[in-house]
N, C-alpha and C positions, 0 to 999 in steps of 0.2 A: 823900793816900790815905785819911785819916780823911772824909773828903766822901764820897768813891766808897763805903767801907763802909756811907756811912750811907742815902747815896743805893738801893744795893743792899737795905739792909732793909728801906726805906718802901716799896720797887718790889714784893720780896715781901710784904710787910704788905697793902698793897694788893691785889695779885692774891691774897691768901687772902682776902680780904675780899669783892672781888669775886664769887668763886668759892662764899662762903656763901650771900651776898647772889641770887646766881643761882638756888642752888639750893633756896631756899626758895622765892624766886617762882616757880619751876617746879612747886614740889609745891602751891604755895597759888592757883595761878592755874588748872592745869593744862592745859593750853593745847591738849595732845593733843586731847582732848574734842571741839575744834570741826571735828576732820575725823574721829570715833568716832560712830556712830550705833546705837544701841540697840534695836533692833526686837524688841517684844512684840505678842501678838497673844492675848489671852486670849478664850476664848470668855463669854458671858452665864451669870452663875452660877444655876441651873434648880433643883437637887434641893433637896429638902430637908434641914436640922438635924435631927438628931431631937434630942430632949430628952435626959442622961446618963442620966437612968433610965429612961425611957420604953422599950417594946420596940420594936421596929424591925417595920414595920408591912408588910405586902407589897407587890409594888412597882405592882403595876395599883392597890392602894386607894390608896396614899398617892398617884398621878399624880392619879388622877382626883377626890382631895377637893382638892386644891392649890388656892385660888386661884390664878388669871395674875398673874404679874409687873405692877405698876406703875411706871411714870415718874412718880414725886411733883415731879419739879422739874428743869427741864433750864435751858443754857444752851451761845449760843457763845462760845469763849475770842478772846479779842483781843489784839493784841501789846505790851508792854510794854518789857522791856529786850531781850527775842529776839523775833524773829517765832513766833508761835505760835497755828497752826489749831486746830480740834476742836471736838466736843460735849462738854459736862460734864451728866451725865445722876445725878442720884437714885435710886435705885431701889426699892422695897418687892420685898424677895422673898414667895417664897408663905410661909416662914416667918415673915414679919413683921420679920424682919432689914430693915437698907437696907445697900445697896450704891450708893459710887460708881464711875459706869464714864467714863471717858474714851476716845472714841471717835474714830477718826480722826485722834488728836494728831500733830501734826507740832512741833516746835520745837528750839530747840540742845541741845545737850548741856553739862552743865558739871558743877560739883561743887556736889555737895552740894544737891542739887533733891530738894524735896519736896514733896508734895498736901496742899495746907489747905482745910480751911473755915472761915470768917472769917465775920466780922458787917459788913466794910468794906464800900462801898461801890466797886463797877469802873469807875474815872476812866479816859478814855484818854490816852494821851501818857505823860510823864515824868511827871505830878502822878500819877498811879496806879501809879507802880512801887513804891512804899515804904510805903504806908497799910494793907498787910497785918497787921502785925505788932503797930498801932496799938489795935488793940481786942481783942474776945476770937475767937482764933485753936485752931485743933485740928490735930495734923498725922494724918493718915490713913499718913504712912510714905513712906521712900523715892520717888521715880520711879521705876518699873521701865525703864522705858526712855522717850525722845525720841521715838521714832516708834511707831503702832499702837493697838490696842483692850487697856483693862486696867482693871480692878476692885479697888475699896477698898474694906475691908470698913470699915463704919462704925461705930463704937463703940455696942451695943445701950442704953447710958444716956444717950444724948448726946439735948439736946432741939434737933432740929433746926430748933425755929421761931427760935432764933436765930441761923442760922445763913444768909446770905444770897448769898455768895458760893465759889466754889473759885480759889486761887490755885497757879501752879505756883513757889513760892517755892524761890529760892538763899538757903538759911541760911548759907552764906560769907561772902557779901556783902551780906545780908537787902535783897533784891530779888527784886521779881516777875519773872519771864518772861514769864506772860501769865496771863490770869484771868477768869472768867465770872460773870456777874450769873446766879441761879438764879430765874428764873420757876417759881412754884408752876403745877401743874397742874391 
C-alpha cells in the first residue's frame, strides 16, 4: 500500500509539473500568433511639426513652403527565420524629421517583434538571423503589426550614417525575421 501511495504522489507531482511546464511554454512561445495576423495600414506622414513655441502658421503657407518628402535610403526585406516581404524605406520629412516606413510588409506573427536599425551587415540564410544584436542596434518600437504599410518615427539625434540596415527582430528569442540592407539615395 505504501508503493501505491507513493506511486500516486510522483503521478501528481508530475502532472503539476507538467501542467507548469506547459503553461509557461505556451505564454513564452505563444503559439496562437502563427494563425493571428496583424494588419496596419498607416498612411505617408505629410504635415508638418511645428516647433513648441513657434506659432502655427496658415495651412496654404506652410503646404506650400514644405519641402517634398524624401526617400534618403530604401531597401528590400529578405527572409530570415520567417518569410518576410516589403520595402524598408528612410524618409526625410518636409520637417527634416526622418521617418521609417515599411511598406507592403508581409511576415509571421510572434512575440515580441520589433523594428531596428543596426550597423550589421543583411547576410541571407541562417548566418543572418543573429548578427543583429552584434553591433550598434536602435529599436524604433514595437511591430505594429505583421502585415501592411506603417511608420517609425525616427529618433531626431540619431546619426543615421551609421546606421545601415533595418531588422524585424524577436527580442524573445533575439532573432531576425527578416531584414533590409538600406541603399542610400
Amino acid at each position: 500500500m505504501v508503493n501505491g501511495k507513493r506511486r500516486g504522489r510522483f503521478f501528481i507531482a508530475g502532472l503539476v509539473t507538467a501542467l507548469v511546464l506547459l503553461g509557461v511554454g505556451v505564454y513564452w512561445f505563444q503559439p496562437w500568433k502563427l494563425w493571428q495576423d496583424d494588419r496596419v495600414d498607416e498612411a505617408l506622414p505629410t504635415a508638418l511639426k511645428p516647433a513648441p513655441s513657434a506659432p502655427a502658421a496658415p495651412s496654404g503657407a506652410a503646404a506650400s513652403a514644405a519641402p517634398p518628402l524624401r526617400t534618403v535610403a530604401r531597401g528590400d526585406l529578405i527572409s530570415h527565420e520567417h518569410t518576410t516581404t516589403g520595402t524598408a524605406k528612410l524618409i526625410r520629412l518636409a520637417d527634416g524629421s526622418h521617418t521609417l516606413r515599411l511598406e507592403n510588409l508581409d511576415t509571421s506573427n510572434g512575440p515580441d517583434l520589433r523594428v531596428w536599425l543596426t550597423d550589421a551587415p543583411v547576410k541571407e540564410g541562417t548566418a543572418g538571423w543573429r548578427v543583429f544584436d552584434d553591433g550598434k542596434h536602435v529599436s524604433l518600437g514595437k511591430l505594429k503589426g505583421n502585415k501592411g504599410d506603417q511608420n517609425y518615427e525616427v529618433p531626431p539625434d540619431l546619426d543615421l550614417s551609421a546606421y545601415s540596415s533595418v531588422a524585424i527582430w524577436c527580442d524573445r528569442f533575439d532573432v531576425s525575421f527578416g531584414a533590409a540592407e538600406l541603399t542610400r539615395a
